[in-house]
C-alpha positions as CSV (number, residue, x, y, z in Angstrom):
1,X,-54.5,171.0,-111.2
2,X,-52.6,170.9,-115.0
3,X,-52.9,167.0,-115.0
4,X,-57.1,167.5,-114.0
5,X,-57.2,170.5,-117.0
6,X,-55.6,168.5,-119.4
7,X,-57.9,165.1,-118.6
8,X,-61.1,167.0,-118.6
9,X,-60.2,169.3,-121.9
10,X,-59.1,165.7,-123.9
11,X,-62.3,164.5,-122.6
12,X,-64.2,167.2,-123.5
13,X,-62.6,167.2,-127.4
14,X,-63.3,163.0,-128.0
15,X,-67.0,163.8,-126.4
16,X,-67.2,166.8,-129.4
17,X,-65.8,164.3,-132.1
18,X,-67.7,161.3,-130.8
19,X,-70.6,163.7,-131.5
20,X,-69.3,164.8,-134.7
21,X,-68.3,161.5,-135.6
22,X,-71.7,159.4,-135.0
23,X,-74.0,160.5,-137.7
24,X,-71.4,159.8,-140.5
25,X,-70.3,156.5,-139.3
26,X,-74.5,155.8,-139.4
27,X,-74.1,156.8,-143.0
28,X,-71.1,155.0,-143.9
29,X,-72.7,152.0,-141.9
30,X,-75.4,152.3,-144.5
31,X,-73.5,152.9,-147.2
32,X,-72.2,148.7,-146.9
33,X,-68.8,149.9,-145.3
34,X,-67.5,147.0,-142.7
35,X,-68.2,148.1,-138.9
36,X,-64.9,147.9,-138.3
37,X,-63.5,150.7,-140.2
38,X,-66.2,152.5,-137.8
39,X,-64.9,151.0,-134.9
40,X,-61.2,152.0,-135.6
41,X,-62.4,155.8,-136.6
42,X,-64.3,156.2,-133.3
43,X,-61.6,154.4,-131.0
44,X,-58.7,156.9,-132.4
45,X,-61.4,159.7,-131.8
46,X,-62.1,158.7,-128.1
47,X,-58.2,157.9,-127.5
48,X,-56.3,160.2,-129.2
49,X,-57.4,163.7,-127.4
50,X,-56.1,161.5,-123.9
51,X,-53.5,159.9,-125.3
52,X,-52.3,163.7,-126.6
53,X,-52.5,165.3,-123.5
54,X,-50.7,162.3,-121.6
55,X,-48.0,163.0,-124.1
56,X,-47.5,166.6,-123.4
57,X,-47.5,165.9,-119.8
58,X,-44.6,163.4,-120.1
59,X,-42.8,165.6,-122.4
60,X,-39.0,165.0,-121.4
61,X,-39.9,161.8,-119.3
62,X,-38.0,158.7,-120.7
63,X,-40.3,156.1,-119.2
64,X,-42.7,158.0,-122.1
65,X,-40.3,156.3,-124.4
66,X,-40.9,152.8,-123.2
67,X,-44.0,151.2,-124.6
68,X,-44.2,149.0,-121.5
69,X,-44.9,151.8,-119.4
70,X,-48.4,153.0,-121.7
71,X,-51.4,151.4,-120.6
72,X,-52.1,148.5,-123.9
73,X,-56.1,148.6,-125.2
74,X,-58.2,145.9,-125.4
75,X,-56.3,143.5,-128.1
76,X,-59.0,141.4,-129.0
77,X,-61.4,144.0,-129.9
78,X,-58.9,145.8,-131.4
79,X,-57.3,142.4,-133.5
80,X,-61.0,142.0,-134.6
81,X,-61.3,145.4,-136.1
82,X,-58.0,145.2,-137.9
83,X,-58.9,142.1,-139.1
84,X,-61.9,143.2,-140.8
85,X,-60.5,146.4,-141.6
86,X,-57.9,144.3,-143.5
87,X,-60.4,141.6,-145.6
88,X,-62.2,145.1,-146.4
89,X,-59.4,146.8,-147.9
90,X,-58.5,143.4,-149.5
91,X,-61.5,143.9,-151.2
92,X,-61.7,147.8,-151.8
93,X,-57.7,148.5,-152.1
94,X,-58.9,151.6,-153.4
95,X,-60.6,153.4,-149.9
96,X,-58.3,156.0,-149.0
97,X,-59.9,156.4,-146.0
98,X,-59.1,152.7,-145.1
99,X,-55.7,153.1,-145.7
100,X,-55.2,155.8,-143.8
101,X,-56.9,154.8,-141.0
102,X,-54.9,151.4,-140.9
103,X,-51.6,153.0,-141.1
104,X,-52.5,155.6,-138.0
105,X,-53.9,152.1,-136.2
106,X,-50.6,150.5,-137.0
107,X,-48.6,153.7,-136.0
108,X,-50.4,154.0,-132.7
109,X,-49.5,150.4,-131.8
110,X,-45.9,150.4,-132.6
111,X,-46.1,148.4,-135.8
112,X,-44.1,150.4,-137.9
113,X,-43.5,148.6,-140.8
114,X,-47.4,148.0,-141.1
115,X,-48.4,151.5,-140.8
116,X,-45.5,152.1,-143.6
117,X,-46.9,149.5,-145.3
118,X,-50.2,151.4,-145.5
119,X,-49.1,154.7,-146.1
120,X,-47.5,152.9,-149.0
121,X,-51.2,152.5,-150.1
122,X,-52.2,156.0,-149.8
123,X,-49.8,157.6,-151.3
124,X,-50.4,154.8,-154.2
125,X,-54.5,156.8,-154.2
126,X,-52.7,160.0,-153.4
127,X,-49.5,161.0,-154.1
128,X,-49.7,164.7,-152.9
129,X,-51.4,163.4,-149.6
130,X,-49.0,165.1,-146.9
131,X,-49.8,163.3,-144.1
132,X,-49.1,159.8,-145.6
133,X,-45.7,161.1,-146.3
134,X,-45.0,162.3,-143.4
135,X,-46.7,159.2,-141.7
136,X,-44.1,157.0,-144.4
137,X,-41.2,158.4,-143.2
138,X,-41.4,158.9,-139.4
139,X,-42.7,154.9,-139.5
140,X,-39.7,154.3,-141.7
141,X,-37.3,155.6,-139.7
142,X,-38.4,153.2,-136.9
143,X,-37.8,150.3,-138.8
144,X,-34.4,151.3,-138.8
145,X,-31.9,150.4,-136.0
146,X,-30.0,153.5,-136.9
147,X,-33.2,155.5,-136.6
148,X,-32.1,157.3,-140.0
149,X,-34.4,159.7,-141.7
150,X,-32.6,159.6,-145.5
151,X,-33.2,158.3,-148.7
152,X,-37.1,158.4,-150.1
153,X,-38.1,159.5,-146.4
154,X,-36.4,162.8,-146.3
155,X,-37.6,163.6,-150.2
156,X,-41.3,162.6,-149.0
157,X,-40.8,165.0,-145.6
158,X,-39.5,167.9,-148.4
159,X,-42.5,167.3,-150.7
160,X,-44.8,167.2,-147.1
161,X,-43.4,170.6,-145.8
162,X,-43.6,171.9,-149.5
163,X,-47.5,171.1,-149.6
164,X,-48.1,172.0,-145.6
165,X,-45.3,174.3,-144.6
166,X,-47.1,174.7,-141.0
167,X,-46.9,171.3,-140.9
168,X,-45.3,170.2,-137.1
169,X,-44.5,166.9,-137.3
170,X,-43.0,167.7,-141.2
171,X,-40.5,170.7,-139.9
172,X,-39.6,168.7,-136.3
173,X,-38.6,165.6,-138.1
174,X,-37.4,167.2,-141.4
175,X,-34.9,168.8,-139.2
176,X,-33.9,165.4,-137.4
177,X,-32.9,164.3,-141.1
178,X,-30.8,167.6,-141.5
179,X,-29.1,167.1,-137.9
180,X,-27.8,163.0,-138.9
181,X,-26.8,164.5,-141.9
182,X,-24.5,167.0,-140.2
183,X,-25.7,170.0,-141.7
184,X,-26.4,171.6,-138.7
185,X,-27.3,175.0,-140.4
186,X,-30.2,174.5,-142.0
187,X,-31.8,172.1,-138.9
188,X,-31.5,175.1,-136.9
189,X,-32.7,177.1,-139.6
190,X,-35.9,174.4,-140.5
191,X,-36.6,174.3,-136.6
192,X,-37.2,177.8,-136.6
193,X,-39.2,177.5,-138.7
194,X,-41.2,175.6,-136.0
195,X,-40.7,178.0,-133.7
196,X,-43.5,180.2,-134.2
197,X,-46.3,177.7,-134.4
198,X,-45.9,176.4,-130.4
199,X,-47.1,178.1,-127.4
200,X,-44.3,180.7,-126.2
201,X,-42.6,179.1,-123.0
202,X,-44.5,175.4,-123.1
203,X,-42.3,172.4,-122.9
204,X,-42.0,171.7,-125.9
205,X,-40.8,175.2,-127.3
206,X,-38.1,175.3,-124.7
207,X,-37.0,171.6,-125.8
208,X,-36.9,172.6,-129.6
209,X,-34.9,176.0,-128.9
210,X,-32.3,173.5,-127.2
211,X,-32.6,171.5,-129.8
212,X,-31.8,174.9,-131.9
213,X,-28.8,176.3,-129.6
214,X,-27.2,172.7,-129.8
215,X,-26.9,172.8,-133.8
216,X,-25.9,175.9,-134.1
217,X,-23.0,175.5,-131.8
218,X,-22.1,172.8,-133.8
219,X,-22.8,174.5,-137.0
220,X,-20.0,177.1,-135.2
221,X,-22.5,179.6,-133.5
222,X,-26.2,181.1,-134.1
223,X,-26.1,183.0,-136.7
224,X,-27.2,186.9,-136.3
225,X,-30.8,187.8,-134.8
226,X,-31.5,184.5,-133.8
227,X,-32.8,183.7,-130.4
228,X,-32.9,180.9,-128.3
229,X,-33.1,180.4,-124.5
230,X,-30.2,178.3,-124.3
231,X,-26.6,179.7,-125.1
232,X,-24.9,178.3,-128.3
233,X,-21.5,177.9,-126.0
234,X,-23.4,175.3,-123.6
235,X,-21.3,172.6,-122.2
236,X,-20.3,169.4,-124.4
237,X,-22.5,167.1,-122.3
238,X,-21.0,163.7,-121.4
239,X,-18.3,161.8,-122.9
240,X,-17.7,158.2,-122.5
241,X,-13.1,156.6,-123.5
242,X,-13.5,153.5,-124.8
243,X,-11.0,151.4,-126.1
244,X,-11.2,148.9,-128.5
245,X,-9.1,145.6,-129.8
246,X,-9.9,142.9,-131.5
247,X,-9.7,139.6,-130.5
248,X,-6.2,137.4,-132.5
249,X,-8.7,134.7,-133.2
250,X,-11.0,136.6,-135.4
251,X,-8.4,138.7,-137.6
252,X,-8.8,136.3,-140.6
253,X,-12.3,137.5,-140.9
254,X,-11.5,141.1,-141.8
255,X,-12.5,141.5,-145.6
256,X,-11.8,144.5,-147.4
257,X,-14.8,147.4,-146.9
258,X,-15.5,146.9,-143.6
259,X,-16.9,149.2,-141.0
260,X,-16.3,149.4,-137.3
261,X,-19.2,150.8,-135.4
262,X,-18.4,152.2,-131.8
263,X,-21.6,152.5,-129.7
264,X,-23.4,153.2,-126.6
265,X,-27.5,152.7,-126.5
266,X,-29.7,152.9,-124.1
267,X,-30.1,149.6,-121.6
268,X,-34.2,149.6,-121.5
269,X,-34.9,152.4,-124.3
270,X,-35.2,152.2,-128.1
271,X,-31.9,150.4,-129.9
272,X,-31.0,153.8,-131.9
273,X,-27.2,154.6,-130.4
274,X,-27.1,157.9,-128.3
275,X,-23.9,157.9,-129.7
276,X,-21.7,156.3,-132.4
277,X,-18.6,156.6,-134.0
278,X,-17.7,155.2,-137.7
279,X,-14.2,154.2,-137.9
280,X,-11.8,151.6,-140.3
281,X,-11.5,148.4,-138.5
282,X,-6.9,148.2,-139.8
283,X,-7.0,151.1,-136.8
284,X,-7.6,148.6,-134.5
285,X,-6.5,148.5,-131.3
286,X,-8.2,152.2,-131.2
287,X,-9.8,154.4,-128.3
288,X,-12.5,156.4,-129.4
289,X,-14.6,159.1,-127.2
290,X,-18.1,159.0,-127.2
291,X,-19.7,162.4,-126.9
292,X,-23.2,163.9,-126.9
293,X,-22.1,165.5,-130.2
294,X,-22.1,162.0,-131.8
295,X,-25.9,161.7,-131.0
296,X,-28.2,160.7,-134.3
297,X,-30.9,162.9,-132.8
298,X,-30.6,165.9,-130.7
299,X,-33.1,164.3,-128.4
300,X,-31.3,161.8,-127.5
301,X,-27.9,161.7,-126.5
302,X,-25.3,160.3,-124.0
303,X,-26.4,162.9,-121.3
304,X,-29.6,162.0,-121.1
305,X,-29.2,158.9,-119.5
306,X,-27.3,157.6,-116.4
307,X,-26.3,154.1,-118.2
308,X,-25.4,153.0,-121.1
309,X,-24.8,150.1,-122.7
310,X,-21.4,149.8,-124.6
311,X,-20.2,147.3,-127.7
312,X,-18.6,147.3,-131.3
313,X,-19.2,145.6,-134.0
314,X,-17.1,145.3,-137.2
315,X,-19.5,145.4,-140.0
316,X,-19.1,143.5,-143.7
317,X,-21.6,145.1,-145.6
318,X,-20.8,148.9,-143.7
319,X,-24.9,148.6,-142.3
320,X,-25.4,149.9,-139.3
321,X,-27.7,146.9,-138.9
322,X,-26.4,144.4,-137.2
323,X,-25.9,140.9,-139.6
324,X,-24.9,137.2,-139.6
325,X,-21.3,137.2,-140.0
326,X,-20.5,140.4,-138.4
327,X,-17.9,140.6,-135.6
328,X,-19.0,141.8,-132.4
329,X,-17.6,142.7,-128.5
330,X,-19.0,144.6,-126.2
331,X,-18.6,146.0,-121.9
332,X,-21.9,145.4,-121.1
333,X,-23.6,148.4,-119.2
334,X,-21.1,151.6,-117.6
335,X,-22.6,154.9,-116.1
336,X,-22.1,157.3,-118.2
337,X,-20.4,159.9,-115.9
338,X,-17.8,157.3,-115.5
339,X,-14.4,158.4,-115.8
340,X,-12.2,154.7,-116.8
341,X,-11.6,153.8,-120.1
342,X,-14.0,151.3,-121.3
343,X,-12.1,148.2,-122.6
344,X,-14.2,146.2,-125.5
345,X,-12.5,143.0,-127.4
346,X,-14.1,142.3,-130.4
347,X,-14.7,138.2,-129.8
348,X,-17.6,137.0,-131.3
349,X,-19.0,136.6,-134.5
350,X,-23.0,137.5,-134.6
């Protein structure tokens, strides 16, 4: 009955904007504009109600996290449209529109570094345009393989939240840069910010007051009034021994500066760790725990999974990346409620 509601009410809303959307794409189509920037608007209308509700209703659902598991559109309709829609913006790089509507395209097919790309290009035409920043940074982060939310990404989200304080996406991922920072504090304090604009006891509200409860018992408790409908004192979560060496053969590769990343990723999901620990290769042979408490994002952690996969690597250039040159080992996949010590030797150079 809640999947039918949801179906017909999307249905309902791209039927309203198809209407909506019909008489100006006439006039644009008039105006000389390519029928492929018409063709884009209208196939984001049509999808996007659907594709919002089939988000909500897998909410908390990792195969939602799995691109394989969405249903691809029609490539070769949509590879025409982009094409145009690219040879039009080479020739009017100054149609906002087009820019924007490319980057959302991009977004929506999991080409992040194209959508970024574009929202390059609209903030170029409008530098106090919220949503490009806040489509710059989210896409910029998943270019990443560390998933990080810093740098010009986080001062664009600031600027976003500034301009549109009831801004959703702004505050939920503002507050994912706050949490990798470690200042647990004020991502409790910009998710409750959140808080108010989502529909008491949904899915989603009870998932961001966890998110709330979890940084503020690492911030060392909520702080006074505040509410939340999981306790601050919940259980650590899962926690992974692993112990690391590295192999005799490759210890005249060590150069001063650097890194030694500890990790443990998801088999099938995306390549951001659900947990990592930084630590100075000379401490080798080391064992280091792995705990939900070492997640980059709240969401995702050690205990939401039942395997993970386990390696180190021994960066040169201290990038989370992984690069030619750096030293690598890893014990393939372990369940994650297992209690052995993991034994990784570092034994191969990438």
């Amino acid at each position: 009955m809640k999947i039918a509601f949801v179906v017909i009410a999307a249905a309902m809303v791209a039927a309203a904007l198809a209407l909506l959307l019909l008489p100006l794409l006439r006039q644009g189509r008039e105006a000389g504009r390519p029928r492929s920037v018409f063709a884009l608007a209208l196939l984001i209308a049509l999808v996007l109600p659907l594709g919002t509700g089939t988000l909500y209703l897998l909410v908390g659902t990792p195969n939602a996290l799995n691109p394989a598991s969405t249903q691809a559109l029609p490539s070769l309709t949509m590879d025409q449209a982009l094409t145009e829609l690219r040879a039009h913006l080479k020739q009017q790089p100054d149609d906002l529109q087009g820019w924007m509507l490319l980057a959302q395209t991009s977004s929506m097919l999991h080409q992040p570094a194209d959508a970024r790309d574009a929202f390059e290009h609209a903030l170029t035409l409008s530098p106090n345009n919220a949503e490009a920043m806040i489509g710059w940074a989210e896409n910029d982060s998943m270019t990443r393989a560390d998933h990080r939310i810093d740098g010009r990404a986080r001062e664009l989200l600031q600027r976003a939240v500034k301009l549109q304080p009831d801004s959703q996406r702004g505050l939920w991922l503002l507050g994912i840069s706050d949490f990798q920072n470690g200042d647990y504090r004020d991502a409790a304090a910009t998710w409750r910010l959140l808080q108010p604009q989502l529909e008491p006891g949904s899915t989603v509200a009870k998932s961001v007051a966890e998110q709330i409860a979890v940084a503020d018992a690492r911030a060392g408790g909520a702080p006074a009034g505040a509410s939340s409908s999981t306790p601050a004192d919940a259980p650590p979560g899962a926690t992974l021994q692993v112990q690391v060496a590295l192999a005799p053969a490759l210890k005249d590769k060590l150069a001063a500066g650097d890194v030694l990343f500890v990790y443990a990723r998801s088999p099938d999901g995306p390549p951001m760790p659900l947990a990592v620990a930084k630590l100075d290769p000379a401490s080798l042979p080391a064992t280091v725990t792995l705990t939900d408490a070492m997640a980059m994002t709240p969401a995702f952690k050690l205990s939401s999974v039942t395997q993970v996969f386990v390696g180190a690597r021994i960066s040169h250039g201290g990038q989370p990346e992984a690069r030619p040159g750096d030293l690598e080992g890893d014990a393939g996949v372990v369940a994650v409620d297992s209690k052995t010590p993991i034994k990784i030797s570092i034994d191969k150079v990438h």
